[in-house]
C-alpha positions in Angstrom: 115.1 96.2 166.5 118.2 96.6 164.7 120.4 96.9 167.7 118.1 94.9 169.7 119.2 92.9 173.0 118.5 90.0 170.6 122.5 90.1 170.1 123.9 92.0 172.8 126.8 90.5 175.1 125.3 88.4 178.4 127.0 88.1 182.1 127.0 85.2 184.1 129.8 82.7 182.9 129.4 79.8 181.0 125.7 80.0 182.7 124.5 82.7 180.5 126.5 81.4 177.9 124.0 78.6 177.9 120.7 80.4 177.6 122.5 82.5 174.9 123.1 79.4 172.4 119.2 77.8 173.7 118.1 80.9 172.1 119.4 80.3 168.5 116.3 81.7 166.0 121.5 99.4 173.5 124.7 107.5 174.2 124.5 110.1 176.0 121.1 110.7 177.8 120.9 114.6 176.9 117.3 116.1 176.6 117.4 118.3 173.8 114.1 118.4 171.6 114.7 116.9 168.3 114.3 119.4 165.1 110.3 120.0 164.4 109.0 118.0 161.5 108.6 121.1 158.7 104.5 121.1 158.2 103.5 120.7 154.5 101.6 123.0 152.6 98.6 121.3 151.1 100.4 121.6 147.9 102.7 118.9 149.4 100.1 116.3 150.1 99.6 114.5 146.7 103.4 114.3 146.0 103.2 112.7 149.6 100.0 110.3 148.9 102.5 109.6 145.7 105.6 108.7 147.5 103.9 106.5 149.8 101.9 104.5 147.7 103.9 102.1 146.3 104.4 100.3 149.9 101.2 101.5 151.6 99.1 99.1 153.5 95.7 97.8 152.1 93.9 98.2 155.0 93.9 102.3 155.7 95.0 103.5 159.1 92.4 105.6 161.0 93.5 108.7 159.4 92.5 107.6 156.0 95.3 108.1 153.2 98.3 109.3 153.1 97.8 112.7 152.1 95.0 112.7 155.2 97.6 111.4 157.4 99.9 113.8 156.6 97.4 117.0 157.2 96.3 115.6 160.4 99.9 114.7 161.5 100.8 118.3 160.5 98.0 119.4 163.0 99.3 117.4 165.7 97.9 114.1 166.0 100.9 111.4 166.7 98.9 108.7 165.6 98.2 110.2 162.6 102.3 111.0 162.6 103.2 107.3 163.4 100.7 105.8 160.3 102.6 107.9 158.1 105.7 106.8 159.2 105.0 103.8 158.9 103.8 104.1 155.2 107.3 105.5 154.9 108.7 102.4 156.0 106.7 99.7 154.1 107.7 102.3 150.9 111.4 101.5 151.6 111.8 105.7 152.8 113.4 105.7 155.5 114.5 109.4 156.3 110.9 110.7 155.7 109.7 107.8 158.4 112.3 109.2 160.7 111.1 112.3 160.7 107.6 111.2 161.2 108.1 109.3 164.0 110.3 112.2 165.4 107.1 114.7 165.3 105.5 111.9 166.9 107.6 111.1 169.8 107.6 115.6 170.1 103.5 115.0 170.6 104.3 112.6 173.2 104.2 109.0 171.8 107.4 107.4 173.6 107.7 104.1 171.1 107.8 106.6 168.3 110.5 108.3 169.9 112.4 104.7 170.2 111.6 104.1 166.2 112.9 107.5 165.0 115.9 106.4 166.7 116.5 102.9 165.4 115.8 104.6 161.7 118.5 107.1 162.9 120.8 104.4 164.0 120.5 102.0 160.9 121.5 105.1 158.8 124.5 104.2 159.5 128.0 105.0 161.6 127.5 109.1 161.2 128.1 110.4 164.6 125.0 112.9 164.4 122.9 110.1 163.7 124.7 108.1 166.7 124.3 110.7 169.2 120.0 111.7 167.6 119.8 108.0 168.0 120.9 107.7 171.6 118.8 111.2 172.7 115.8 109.3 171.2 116.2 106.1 173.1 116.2 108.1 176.2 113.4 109.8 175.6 111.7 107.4 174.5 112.5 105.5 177.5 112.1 108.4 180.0 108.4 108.2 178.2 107.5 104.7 179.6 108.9 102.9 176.0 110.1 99.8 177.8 112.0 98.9 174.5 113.5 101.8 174.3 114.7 101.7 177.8 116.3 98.0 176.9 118.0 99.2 173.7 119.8 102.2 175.2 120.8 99.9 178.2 122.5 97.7 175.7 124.1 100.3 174.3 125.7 101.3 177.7 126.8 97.6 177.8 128.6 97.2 175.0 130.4 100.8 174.7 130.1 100.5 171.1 128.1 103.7 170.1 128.6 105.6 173.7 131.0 105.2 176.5 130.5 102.2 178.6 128.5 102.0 181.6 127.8 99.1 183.7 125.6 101.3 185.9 123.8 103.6 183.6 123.1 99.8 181.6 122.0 98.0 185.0 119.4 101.2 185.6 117.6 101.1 182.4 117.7 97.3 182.5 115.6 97.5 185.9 113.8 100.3 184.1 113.0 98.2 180.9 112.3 95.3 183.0 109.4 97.0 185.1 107.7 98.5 182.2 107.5 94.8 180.4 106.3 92.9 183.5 103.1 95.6 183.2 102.7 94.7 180.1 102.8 91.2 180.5 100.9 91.5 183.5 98.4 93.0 181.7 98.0 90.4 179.1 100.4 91.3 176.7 102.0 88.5 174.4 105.2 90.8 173.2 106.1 92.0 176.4 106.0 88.9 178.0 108.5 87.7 175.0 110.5 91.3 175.6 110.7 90.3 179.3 112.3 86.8 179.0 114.8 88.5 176.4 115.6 91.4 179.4 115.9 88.5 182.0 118.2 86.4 180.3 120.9 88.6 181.1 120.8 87.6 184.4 121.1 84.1 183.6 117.4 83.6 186.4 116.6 80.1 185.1 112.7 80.2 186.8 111.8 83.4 185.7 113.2 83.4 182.6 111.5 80.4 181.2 107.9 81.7 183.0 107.9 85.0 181.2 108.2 82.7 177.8 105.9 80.2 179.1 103.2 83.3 179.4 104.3 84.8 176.1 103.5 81.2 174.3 100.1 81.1 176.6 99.2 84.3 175.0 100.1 83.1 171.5 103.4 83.9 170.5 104.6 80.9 169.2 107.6 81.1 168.7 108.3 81.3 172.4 106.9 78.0 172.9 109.6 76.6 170.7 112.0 78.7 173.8 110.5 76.8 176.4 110.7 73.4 175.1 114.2 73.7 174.8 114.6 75.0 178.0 112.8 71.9 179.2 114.8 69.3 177.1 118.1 71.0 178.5 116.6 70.6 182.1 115.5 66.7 181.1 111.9 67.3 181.1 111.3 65.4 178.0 107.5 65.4 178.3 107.4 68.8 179.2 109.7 69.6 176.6 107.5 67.8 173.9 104.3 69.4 175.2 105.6 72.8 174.9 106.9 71.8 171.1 103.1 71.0 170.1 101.7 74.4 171.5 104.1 75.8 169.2 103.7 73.9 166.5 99.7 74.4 166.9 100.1 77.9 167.6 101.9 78.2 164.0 105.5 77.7 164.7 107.2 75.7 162.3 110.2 75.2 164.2 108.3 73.9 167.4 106.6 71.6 164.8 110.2 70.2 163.6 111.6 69.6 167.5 108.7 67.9 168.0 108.9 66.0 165.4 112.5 65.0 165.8 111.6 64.3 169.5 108.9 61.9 168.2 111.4 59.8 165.9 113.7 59.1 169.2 110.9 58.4 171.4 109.9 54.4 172.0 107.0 52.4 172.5 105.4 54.0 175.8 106.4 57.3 175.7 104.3 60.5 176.8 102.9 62.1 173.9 100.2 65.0 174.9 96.7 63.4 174.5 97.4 60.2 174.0 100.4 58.8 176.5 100.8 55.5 175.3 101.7 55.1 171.5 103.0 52.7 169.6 106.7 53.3 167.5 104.4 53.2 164.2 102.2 55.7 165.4 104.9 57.6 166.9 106.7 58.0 163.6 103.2 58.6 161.5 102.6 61.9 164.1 106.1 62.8 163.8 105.1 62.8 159.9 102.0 64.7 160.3 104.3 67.6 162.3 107.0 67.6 159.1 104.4 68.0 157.1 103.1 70.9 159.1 105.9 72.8 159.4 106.7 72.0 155.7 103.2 73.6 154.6 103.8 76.6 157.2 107.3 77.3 156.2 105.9 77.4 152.5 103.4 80.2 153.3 106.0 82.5 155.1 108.3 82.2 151.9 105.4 82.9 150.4 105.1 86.2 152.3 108.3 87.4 151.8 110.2 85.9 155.0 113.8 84.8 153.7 114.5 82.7 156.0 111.5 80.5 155.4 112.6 80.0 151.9 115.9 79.0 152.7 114.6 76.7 155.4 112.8 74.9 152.8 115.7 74.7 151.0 117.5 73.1 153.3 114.7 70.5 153.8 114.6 70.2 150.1 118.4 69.8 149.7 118.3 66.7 152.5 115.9 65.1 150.3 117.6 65.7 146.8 116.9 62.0 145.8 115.2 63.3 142.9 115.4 66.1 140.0 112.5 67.8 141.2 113.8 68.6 145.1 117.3 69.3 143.3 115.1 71.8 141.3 113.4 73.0 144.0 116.4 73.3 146.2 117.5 76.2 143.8 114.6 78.1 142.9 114.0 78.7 146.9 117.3 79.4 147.4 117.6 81.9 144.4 114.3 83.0 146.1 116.2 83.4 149.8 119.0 85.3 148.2 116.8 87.9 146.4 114.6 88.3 149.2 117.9 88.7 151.7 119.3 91.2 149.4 115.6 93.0 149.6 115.8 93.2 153.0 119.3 94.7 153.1 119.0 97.4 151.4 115.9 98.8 153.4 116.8 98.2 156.9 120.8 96.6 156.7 121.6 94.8 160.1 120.6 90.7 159.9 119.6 90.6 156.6 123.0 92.1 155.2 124.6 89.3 157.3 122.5 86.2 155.8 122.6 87.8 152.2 126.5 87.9 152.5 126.8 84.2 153.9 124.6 82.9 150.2 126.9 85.1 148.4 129.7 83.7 150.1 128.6 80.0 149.3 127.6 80.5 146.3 123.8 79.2 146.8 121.1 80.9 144.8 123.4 82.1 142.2 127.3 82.8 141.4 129.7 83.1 144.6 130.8 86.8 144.6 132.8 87.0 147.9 133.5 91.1 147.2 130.1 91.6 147.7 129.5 89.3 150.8 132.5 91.2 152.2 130.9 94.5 151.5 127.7 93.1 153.0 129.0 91.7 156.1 130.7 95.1 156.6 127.8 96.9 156.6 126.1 94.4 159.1 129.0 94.3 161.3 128.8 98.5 161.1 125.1 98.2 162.4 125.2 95.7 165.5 125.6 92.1 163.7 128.7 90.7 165.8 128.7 87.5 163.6 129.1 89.3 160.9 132.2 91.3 161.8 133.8 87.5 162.4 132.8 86.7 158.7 134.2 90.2 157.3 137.2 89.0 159.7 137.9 85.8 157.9 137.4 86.8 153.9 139.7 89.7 154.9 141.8 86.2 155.6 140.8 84.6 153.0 141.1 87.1 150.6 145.1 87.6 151.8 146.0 83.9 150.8 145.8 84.9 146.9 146.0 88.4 146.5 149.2 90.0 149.0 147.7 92.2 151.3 150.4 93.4 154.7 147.6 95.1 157.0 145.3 91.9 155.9 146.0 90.6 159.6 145.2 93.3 161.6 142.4 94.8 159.6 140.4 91.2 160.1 142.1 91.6 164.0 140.1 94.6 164.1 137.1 93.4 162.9 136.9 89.8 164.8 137.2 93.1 168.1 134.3 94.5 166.7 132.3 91.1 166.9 133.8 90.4 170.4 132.7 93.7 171.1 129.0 93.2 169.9 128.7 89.8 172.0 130.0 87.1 169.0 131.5 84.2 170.6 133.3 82.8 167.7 134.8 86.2 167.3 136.2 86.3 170.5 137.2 82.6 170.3 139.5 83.3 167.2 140.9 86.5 168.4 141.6 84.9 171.2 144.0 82.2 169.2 145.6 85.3 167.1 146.5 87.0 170.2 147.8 83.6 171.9 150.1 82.9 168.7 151.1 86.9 167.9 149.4 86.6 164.6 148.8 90.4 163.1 149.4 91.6 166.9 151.6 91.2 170.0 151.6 87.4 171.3 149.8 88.4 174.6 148.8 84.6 176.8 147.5 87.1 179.1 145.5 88.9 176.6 144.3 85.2 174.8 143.3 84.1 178.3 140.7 87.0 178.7 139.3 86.9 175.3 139.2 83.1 175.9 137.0 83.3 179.1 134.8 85.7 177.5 134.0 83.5 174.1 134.2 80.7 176.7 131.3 82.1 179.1 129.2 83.7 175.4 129.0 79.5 174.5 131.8 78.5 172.3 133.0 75.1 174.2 136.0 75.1 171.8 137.5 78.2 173.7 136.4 76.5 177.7 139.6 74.2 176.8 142.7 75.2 178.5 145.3 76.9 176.6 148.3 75.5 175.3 
């Protein structure tokens, strides 16, 4: 989800800090019906089939084709409404996918109502599309959409796109976490993984790491990765190692790395899952076998398009640049991870903007251009991406040491408030210095003290020091 309670801002001190930096890798609730979707003639259907069929799926969707879809969507079928959405959206169209999903969400699918309103929101900072966005959420939530429910509560939390409310927030929190525990009850994988995301916010250690310890049990594997960090912060080593193996079996590169790195520090004796007693040589040799894993499954989500799968191997490849072919290497993937961040930025923004700005910024994959990095981490601070707002923050800095700029301080002020605003730690942390030392604002120690405690409890250690 672009404005997902991935990124949202926690409570519960340094606490829920904590669980916030283990896990690095939601307007008014009005019920007027959105506008109909205008039913095509059947002149319109081939110009449809057209439009759609550059990014349509190779496996049809019950319906049949596009211009099936659209005939049966016209005549009131929501899944027919929702497969054509989403042949919108894997054609890069996202206004026609909006209003797909809308009709849908009218027939009475609730997650469609909750998609037509993330496509509503990520059109950017139009107050129409804020306030369509928000009347979606809730009735997609009002539906039984449990991520709906979750989106709109963060939303409420942060006061960013509506007013603030900590009780409408708490509400559709309890709401959202309901409607996942039936899910997961029920067997199901992403709403076990949707339910520890909804339960970290209250910082409940036990039933936080069980709703990720089901969600890896049912196969999503990059929980298990979640839950062997959980362990290793808890000194569970074994536990910890076990969980990084299901992972890493289950197809999760990174669980295959931890427990790879957990192999090279482990000595003669220690607990490895099936076989407890292992030599250092063997150690290390499994350890290899895992690197070599996640190397291989890394390779094959670059391969399918996932950016930061590229760059990953890129990194690895960059550790390793002993010789001219990994130097090679290193920047073909990363040219590779640039073009595909830059892909992904121009069809949904958020993230993607965030990550393509930061290779811009460095200069990996091709030429540095810091104006557009800047321009792309304004756009991902403008949809939700808190981190981002810090990096607009400092090239607005940056960019003031060369070329004289007066309202250079406050404009990066304001934008390091936007990513304190959205949940950023850093953000807070270095407004929190400006303010302290009056830079681009009134010197406020009161001020610095409270945007101190709040990067403090979001996990930056740097700002849990006293102040000066």
């Amino acid at each position: 989800m672009l404005f997902g309670i991935h990124g949202g801002p926690m409570r519960g001190g340094l606490l829920a800090g904590l669980w916030l930096a283990l896990l690095a890798g939601c307007g008014p609730s009005g019920r007027a019906g959105a506008p109909a979707a205008p039913r095509a003639t059947e002149a319109t259907a081939p110009a449809v089939r057209d439009e759609v069929a550059a990014g349509a799926p190779t496996a049809l969707p019950a319906c049949g084709d596009a211009a099936a879809c659209h005939q049966a969507c016209s005549d009131g079928e929501a899944p027919a409404c929702v497969s054509l959405a989403r042949m919108f959206e894997a054609a890069g169209r996202a206004a026609p996918a909006a209003l797909r999903f809308r009709r849908a969400c009218e027939l009475g699918d609730p997650a469609a109502c909750g998609a037509a309103a993330v496509l509503h929101a990520r059109a950017g900072a139009d107050s129409f599309d804020v306030a369509r966005a928000a009347e979606l959420f809730a009735r997609g939530c009002d539906g039984g959409d449990a991520a709906s429910c979750a989106e709109l509560a963060h939303w409420y939390e942060v006061g960013r796109e509506v007013s603030p409310s900590a009780r409408r927030a708490a509400e559709l929190t309890r709401r959202a976490r309901w409607l996942y525990e039936l899910g997961c009850d029920a067997g199901d994988g992403a709403a076990c993984h949707e339910l520890g995301l909804v339960r970290r916010r209250g910082a409940d250690l036990t039933s936080l790491v069980s709703a990720f310890q089901r969600a890896c049990e049912l196969g999503v594997a990059d929980d298990c990765g979640f839950v062997g960090r959980m362990h290793q912060h808890l000194g569970r080593p074994a536990a910890a190692l076990r969980a990084f193996v299901a992972g890493c079996d289950a197809g999760d590169p990174w669980s295959c790395e931890e427990a790879a790195q957990k192999l090279d520090l482990a000595g003669p004796g220690a607990l490895v899952p099936g076989a407890p007693q292992r030599s250092a040589a063997s150690l290390r040799y499994h350890g290899e076998v895992l690197r070599r894993r996640a190397r291989a499954l890394l390779t094959g989500r670059c391969d399918a398009g996932e950016a930061s799968a590229c760059e990953r191997v890129a990194l690895d490849y960059e550790n390793q640049a002993g010789t001219p072919a990994r130097r090679i290497g290193r920047r073909l993937l990363y040219a590779r991870a640039r073009g595909l961040w830059l892909a992904h930025c121009e069809q949904s923004g958020g993230a993607a903007c965030h990550d393509a700005a930061r290779l811009l910024r460095e200069g990996l994959g091709g030429p540095p251009d810091a104006e557009r990095a800047t321009q792309l981490s304004r756009r991902a601070c403008a949809t939700g991406v808190g981190a981002a707002c810090a990096a607009e923050a400092r090239a607005l800095l940056l960019a003031a040491q060369t070329v004289a700029d007066p309202d250079a301080d406050a404009r990066a002020n304001d934008a390091f408030q936007r990513g304190c605003d959205l949940g950023d730690a850093e953000a807070c942390r270095e407004l929190g210095w400006r303010v302290l030392y009056g830079l681009g604002t009134a010197a406020s120690p009161q001020g610095a003290e409270t945007l101190l405690t709040r990067a403090c409890a979001l996990g930056s250690d740097d700002a849990c020091q006293p102040t000066p």
